[in-house]
N, C-alpha and C positions, 0 to 999 in steps of 0.2 A: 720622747719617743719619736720615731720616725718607722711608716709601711708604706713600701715599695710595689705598686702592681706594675704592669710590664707597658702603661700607656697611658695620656693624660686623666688626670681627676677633675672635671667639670665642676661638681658642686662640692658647695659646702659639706663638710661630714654634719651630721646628726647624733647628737650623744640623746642615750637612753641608759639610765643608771651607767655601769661602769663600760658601757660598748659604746662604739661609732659604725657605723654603717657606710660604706664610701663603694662605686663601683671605677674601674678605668675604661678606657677605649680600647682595651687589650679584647675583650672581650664579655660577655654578657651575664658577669657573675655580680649578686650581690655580697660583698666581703663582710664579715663581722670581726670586728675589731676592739682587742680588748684593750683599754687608753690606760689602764696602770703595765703592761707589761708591754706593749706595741706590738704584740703578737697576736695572731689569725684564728678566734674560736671557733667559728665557722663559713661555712660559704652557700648560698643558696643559687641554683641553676637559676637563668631566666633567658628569655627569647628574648629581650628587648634591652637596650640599653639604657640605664640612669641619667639624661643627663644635667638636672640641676637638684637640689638641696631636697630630700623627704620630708615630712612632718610623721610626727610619731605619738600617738597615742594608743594604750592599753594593748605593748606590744604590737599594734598595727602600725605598720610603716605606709605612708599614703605619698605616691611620687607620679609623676608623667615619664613619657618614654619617647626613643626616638623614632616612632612608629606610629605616634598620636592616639597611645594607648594614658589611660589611668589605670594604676594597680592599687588594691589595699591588699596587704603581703603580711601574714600572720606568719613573722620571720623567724622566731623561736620554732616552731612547730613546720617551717618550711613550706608553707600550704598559702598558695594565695586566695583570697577570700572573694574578690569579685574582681573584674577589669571592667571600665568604661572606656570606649572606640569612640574618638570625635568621629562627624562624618567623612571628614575628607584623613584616611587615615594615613597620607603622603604627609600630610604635615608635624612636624616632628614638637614636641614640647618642652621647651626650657623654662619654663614660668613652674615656681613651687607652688604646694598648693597650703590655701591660710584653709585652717576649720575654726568652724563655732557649734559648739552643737551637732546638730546632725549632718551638718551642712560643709561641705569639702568646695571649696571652690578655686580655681584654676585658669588661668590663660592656654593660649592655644596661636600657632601657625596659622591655622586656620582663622584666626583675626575676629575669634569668639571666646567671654568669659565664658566658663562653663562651672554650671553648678550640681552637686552633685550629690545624693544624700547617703551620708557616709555607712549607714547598715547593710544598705542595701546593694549598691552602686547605680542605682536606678539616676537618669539625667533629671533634675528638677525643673532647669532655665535655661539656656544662654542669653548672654546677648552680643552683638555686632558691631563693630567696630570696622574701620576701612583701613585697617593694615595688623600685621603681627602683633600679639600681645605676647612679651619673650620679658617683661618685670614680673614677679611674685605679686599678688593682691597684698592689701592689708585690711582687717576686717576692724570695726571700731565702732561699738555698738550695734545698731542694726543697720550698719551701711557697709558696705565695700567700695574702696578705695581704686585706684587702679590704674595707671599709665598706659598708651597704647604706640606703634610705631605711625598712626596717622597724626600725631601732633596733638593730641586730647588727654587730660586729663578726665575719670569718670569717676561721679557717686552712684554707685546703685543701694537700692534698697535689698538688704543681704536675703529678705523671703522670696521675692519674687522676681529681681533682677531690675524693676523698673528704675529707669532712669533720672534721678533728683538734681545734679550737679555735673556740669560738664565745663572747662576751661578748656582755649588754646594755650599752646606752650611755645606757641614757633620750632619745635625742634621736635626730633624722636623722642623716647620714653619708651626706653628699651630697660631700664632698672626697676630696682623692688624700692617699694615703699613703706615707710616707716612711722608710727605713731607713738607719740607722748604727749602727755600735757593738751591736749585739745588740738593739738595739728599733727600735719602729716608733712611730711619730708621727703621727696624722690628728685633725683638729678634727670639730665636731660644728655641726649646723645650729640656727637660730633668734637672735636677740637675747641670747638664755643660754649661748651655744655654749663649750662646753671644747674646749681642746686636750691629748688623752688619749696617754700615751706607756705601752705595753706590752711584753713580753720575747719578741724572734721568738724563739722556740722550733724 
């Protein structure tokens, strides 16, 4: 199957049972998309644009936007359920967001992970970094993993955000990171770029 919106697709689609979720740059709609027939079951309005990959849990779709919004979007039912605004809301979000539990957490332009508890939308943490976080987290136990574009790799501790492990990379870390097996996997930006595998601790 193959769906045509009228302008680039950023992110990854998101399957949920037999649907995908995708928006374009055409404009500000989230599209539902049925992946046995590649046809449009539905479409939900929105003010902001999608632009990297949702996470979806119990019919809630949990995505950033390009207005340095977080939505959780009860997309059956077309109702979004809360938005959480970084503070500097010029910063736009490509970083998807990992959950565990109650807990959504997210990078941000704004050059802060942020945490976020997923009932409510209420902010739990951030923390700081000295450039763009534009990789996906990965959550691995009670840690979060996470790449930054200051040349760091970071562990925080997934309750409270504190910081347990941090490496230099020499490069960006503009990519998502990945877990298996007791390590974690993310590549590095530029021409030069490694792909660096570490011990989730």
């Amino acid at each position: 199957m193959d769906f045509e919106t009228q302008g680039p697709v950023n992110g990854t689609p998101t399957l949920a049972g037999p649907y995908t979720f995708i928006t374009g740059c055409d404009k500000p709609i989230l599209r539902v998309v049925d992946t046995a027939t590649g046809k449009q079951d539905a479409e939900v309005p929105m003010n902001e644009l999608l632009i990297a990959s949702a996470a979806v849990i119990d019919d809630i779709l949990y995505f950033g936007t390009d207005s340095g919004s977080v939505i959780a979007l009860d997309w059956k039912n077309k109702k979004r359920v809360w938005t959480y605004s970084v503070a500097n809301r010029e910063q736009q979000i490509h970083s998807s967001p990992a959950i565990s539990g109650d807990i959504v957490v997210i990078g941000s332009r704004d050059k802060h992970l942020h945490a976020i508890d997923r009932k409510t939308g209420q902010g739990l943490w951030t923390f700081q970094t000295r450039a763009k976080i534009d990789g996906s987290p990965v959550i691995a136990g009670d840690r979060v993993y996470f790449g930054s574009a200051d040349k760091f790799v970071y562990g925080l501790t997934l309750k409270d955000g504190q910081p347990v492990w941090k490496q230099s990379v020499g490069q960006s870390v503009v990519g998502s990171a990945a877990v298996a097996e007791k390590r974690f996997v993310l590549g590095t930006e530029t021409s030069s770029g490694r792909v660096l595998c570490f011990g989730a601790k």
